[in-house]
Residue frames as qw, qx, qy, qz and C-alpha x, y, z in Angstrom:
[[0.339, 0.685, -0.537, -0.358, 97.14, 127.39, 241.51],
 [0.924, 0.275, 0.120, -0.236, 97.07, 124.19, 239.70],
 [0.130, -0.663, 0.624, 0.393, 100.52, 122.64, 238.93],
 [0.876, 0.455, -0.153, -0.038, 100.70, 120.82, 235.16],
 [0.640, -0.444, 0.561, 0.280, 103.93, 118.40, 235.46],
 [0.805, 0.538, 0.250, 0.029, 103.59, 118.06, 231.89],
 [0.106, 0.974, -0.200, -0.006, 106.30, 120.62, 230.90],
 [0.461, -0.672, 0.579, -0.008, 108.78, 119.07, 233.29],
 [0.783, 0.020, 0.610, -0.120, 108.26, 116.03, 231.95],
 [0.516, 0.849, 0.073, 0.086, 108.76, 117.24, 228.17],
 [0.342, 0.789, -0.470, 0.198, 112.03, 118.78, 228.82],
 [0.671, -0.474, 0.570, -0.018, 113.51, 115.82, 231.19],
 [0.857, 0.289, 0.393, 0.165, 112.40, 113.04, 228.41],
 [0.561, 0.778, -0.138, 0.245, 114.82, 116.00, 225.65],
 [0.080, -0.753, 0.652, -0.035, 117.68, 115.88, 227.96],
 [0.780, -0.235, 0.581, -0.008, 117.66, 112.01, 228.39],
 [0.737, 0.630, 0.152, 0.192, 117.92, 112.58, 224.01],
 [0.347, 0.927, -0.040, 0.135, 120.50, 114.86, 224.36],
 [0.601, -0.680, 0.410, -0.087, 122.90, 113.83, 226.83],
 [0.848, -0.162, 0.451, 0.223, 123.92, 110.70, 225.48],
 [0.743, 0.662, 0.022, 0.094, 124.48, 111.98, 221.99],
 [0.037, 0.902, -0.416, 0.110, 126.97, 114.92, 223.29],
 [0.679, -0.479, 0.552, 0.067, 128.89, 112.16, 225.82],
 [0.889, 0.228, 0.371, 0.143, 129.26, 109.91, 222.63],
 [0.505, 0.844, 0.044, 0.176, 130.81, 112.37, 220.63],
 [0.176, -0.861, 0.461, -0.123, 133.22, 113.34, 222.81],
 [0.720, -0.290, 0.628, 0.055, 134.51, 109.81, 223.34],
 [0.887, 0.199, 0.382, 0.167, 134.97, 108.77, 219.27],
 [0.345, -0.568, 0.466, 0.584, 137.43, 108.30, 217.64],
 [0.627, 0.672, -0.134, -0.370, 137.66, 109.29, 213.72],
 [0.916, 0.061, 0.372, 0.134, 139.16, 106.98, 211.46],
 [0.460, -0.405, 0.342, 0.712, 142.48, 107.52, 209.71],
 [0.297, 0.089, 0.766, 0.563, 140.96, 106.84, 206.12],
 [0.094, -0.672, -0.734, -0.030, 138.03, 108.73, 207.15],
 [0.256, -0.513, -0.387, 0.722, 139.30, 111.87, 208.39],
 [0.188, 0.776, 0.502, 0.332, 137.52, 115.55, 207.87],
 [0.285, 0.388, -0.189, 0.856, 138.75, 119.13, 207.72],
 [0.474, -0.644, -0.532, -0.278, 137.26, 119.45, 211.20],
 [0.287, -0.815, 0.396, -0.310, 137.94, 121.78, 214.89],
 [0.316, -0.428, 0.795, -0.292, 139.42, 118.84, 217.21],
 [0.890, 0.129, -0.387, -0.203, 139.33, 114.65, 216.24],
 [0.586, -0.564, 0.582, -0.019, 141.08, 111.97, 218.43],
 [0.880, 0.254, -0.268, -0.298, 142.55, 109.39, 216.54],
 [0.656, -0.514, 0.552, -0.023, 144.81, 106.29, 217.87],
 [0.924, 0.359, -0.130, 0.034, 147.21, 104.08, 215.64],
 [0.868, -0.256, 0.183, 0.385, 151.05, 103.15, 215.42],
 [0.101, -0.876, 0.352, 0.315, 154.30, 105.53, 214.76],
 [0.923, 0.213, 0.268, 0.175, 155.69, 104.04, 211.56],
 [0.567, 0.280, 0.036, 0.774, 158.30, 107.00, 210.95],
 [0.230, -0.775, -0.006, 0.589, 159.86, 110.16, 213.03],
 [0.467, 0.394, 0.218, 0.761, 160.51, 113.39, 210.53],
 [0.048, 0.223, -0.369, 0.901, 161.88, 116.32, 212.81],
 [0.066, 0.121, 0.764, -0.630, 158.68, 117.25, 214.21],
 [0.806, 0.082, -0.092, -0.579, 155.85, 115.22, 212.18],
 [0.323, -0.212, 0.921, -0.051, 155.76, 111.50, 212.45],
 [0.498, -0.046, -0.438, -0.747, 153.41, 109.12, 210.55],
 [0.478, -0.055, 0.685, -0.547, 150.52, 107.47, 212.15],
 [0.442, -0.145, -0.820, -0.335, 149.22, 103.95, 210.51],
 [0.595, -0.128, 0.528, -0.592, 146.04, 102.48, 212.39],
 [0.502, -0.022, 0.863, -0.047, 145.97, 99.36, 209.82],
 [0.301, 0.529, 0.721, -0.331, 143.80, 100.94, 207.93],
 [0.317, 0.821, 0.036, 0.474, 145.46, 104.25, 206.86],
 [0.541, -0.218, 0.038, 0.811, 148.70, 106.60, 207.48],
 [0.278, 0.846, 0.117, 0.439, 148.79, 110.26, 207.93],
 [0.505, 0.315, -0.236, 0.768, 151.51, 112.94, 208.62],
 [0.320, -0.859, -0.378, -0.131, 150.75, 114.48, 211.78],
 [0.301, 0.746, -0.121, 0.582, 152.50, 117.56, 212.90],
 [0.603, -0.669, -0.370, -0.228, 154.24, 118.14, 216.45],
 [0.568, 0.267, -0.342, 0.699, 155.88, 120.09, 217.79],
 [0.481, -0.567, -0.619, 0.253, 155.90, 120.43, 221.53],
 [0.048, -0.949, -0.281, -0.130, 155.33, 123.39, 223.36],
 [0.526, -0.754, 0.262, 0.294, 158.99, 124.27, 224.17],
 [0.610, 0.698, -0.311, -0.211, 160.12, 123.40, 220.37],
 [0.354, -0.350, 0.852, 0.161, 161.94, 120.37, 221.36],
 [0.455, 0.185, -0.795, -0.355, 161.60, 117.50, 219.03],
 [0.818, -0.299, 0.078, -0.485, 158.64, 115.14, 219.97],
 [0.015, 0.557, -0.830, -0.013, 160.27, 112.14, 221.54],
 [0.821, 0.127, 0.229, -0.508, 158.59, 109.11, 220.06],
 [0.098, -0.336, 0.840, 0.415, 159.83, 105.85, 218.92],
 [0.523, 0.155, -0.578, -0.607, 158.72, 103.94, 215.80],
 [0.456, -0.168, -0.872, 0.052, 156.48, 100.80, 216.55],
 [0.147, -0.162, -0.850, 0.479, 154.67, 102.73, 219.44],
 [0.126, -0.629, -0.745, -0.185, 151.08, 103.01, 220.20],
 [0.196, -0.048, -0.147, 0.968, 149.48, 106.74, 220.34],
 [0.108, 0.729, 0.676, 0.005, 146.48, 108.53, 220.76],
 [0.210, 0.118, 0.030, 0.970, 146.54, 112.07, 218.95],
 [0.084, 0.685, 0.567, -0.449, 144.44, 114.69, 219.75],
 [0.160, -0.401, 0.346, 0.833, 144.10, 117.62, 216.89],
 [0.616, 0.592, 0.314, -0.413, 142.27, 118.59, 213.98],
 [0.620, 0.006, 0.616, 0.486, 143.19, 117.64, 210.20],
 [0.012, 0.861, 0.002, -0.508, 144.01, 120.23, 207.71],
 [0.318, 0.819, -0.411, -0.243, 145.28, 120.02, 204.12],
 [0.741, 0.406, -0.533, 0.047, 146.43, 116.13, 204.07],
 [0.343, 0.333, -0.630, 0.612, 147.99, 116.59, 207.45],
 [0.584, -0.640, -0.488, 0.105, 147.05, 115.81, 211.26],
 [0.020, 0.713, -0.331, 0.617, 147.91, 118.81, 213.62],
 [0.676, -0.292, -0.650, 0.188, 148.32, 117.65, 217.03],
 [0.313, -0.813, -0.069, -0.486, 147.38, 119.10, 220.21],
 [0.485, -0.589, 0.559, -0.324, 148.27, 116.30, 222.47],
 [0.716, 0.345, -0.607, -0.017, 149.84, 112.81, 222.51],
 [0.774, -0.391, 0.368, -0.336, 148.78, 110.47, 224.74],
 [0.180, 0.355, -0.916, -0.051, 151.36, 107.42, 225.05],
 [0.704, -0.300, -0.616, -0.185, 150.22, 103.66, 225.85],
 [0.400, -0.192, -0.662, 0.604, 151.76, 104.54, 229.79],
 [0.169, -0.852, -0.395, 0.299, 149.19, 107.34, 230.05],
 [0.191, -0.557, -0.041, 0.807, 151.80, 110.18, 229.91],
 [0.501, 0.685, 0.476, 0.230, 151.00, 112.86, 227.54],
 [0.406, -0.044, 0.130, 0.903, 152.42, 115.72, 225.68],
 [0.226, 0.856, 0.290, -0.363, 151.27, 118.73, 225.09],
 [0.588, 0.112, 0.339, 0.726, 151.81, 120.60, 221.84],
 [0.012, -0.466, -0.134, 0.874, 152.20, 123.90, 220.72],
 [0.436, 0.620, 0.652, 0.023, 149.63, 124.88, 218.88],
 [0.235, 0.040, 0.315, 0.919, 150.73, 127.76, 215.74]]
């Protein structure tokens, strides 16, 4: 029996295409001014106002109302002027949020409705 590498070689060279795309995706981040009614988006900007438990998020660029409210229904405790990364998907004008990553690392989890 005769072995043809050809094959192998064919579906190595489509993962080395496919790999990077997926990794990339997962790492960007969507712009404020940019955003689409889509499953899950990261985006990262400044807390420019706290209402109960949405806040708005400016990145310089653009400002939207993102919703959060942690998984125990406390109030999210965040203070104006500080740097966030939201996880969450946008819906109707509004950011939902999944999670909220501070600039020290720590993150919140929210409850998701």
């Amino acid at each position: 029996m005769k072995f043809n590498p050809l094959p192998s070689i064919v579906l190595i060279g489509l993962a080395a295409l496919i790999i990077p795309f997926q990794v990339g995706a997962q790492k960007a981040q969507t712009q404020i001014e940019n955003l689409p009614n889509a499953r899950v988006l990261t985006i990262s900007g400044q807390v420019t106002k706290l209402l109960d438990d949405k806040f708005i998020l400016n990145n310089g660029k653009g400002q939207v109302i993102v919703e959060a409210e942690p998984e125990r229904g406390q109030p999210v405790s965040l203070s104006v002027g500080e740097q966030v990364t939201v996880v969450g998907n946008y819906d109707d004008q509004e950011f939902n949020a999944l999670s909220i990553t501070r600039g020290n690392g720590e993150t919140i989890q929210i409850h998701d409705d």
